[in-house]
N, C-alpha and C positions, 0 to 999 in steps of 0.2 A: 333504512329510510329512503322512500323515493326521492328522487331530485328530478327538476326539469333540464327541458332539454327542445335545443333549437337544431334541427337536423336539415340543411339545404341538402335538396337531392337536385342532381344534374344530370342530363344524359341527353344524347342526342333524338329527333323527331323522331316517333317509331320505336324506342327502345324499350314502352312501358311500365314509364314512371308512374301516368293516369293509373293503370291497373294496381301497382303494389298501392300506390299510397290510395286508392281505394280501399283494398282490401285492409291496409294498419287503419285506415278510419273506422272500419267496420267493426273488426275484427278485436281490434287492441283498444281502440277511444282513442288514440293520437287526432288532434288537432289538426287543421290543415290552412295554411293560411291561404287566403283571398287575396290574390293582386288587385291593385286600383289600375286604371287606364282612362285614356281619354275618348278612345275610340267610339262606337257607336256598337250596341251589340248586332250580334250576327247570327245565321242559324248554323248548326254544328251537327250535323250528322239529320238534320232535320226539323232538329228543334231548336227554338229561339234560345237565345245565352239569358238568362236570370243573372237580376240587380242582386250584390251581396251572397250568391252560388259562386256563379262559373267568376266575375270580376264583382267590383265596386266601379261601376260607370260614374264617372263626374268629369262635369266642364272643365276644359284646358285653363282658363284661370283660378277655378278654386283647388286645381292639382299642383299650378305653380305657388298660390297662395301655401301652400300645406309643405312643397319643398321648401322656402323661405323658413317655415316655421321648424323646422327637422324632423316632421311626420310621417316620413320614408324613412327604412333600415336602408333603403338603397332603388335609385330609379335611373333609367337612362328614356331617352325618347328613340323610337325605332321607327321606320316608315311614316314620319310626322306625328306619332301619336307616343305620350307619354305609358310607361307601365314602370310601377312601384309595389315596392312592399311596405304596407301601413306598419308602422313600430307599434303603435297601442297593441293588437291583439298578441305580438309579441310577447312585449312584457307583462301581458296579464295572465300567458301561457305560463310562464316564469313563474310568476305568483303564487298561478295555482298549480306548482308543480306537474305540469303538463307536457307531454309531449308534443311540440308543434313542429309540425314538417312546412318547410318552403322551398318549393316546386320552383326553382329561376336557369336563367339558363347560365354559362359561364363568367360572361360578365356583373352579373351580379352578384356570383358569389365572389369575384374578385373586390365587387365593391365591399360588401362585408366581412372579408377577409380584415378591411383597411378600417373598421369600426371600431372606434376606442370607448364604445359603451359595456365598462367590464361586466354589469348586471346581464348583459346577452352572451359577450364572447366568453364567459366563464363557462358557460352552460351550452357552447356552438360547437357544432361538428356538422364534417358532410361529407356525402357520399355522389360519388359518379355512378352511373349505368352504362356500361359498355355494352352493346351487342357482341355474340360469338365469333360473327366474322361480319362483315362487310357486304358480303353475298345475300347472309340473311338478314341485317338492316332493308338492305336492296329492295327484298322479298315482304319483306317485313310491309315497306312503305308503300310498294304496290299492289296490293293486297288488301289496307285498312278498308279501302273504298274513300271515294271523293278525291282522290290524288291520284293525278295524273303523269306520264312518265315525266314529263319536263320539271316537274313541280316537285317529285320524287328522285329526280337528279341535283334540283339545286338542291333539295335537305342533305342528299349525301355528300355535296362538295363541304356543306356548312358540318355537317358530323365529322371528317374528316378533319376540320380545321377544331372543333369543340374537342376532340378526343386528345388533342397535342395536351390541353390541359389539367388531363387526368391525375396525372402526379400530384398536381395542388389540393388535392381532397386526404381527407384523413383516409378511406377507405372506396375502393374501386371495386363494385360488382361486378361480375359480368356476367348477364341475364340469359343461360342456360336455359331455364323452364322457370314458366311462375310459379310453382311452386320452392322450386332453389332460392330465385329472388327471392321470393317472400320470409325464408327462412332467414337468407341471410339479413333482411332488415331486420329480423327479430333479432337474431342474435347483437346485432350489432345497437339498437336500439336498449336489450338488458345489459349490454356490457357497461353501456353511459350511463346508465341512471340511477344503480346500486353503488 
């Protein structure tokens, strides 16, 4: 019998996360959850961020309104602007025995490491993405286009500091080739859900 399953994936800027969990949405039907933010959207590679795709845009008080109420698995505020993870699409994941992946960075999966909703933590697991080396982050980040070396050096101080926390994950990749990656989400994905 399938079972659901809430799979936080983490890894530093550059390590492509975007890409696998592309491909499990495509590929598999894993779910993919939508952060909310406060922000305003932005263009991304040239094109404008989409309401309900890329976030859930909403004003700074109907986000504090929605933390009061417990409708984040987990949110912190960064550069003045709130981003969370909405719990509904969660647990309707859950429901319908679904695989839903959430894209956060270290601190939030520490936050929902500390969630005592056992209908989610029964069924949570998560994985890091480690780059091979350092070098090829490096490369990696100078390279995508749109980033600049300054901008490409602070990612790697901030990768540097995200990867002390790798141990806290049920399971650490390290992203060889996408195609490696990709396998090993699979694998790792049928080992949870049989």
């Amino acid at each position: 019998m399938k079972s659901a399953l809430v799979l936080v994936v983490s890894g530093p800027s550059g390590v492509g996360k975007s890409v696998v969990v592309k491909r499990l949405r495509e590929e598999i039907g894993c779910r993919v959850s939508v952060s909310a933010t406060t922000r305003k959207p932005r263009l991304n590679d040239g094109v404008m961020e989409v309401d309900g795709v890329d976030y859930h845009f909403i004003a700074r008080r109907e986000f504090e309104k929605r933390i009061a109420a417990g409708k984040f698995l987990e949110w912190e505020e960064v550069h003045g602007h709130y981003y969370g993870t909405p719990i509904d699409p969660v647990h309707a994941a859950i429901v319908g025995n679904s695989v839903i992946l959430l894209v956060i960075d270290v601190k939030g999966h520490a936050s929902i490491r500390k969630c005592k909703d056992e209908f989610i933590t029964d069924c949570l697991k998560s994985v890091f993405l480690k780059p091979p080396t350092m070098k090829d982050l490096r490369h990696r980040l100078l390279n995508r286009g749109g980033i600049d070396h300054q901008t490409a050096e602070r990612r790697l101080i901030r990768a540097k500091e995200e990867m002390k926390h790798a141990d806290e994950y049920d399971y650490v990749v390290k992203t060889k080739n996408k195609e490696y990656t990709f396998k090993q989400f699979v694998r790792i994905i049928m080992e949870n859900i049989h």
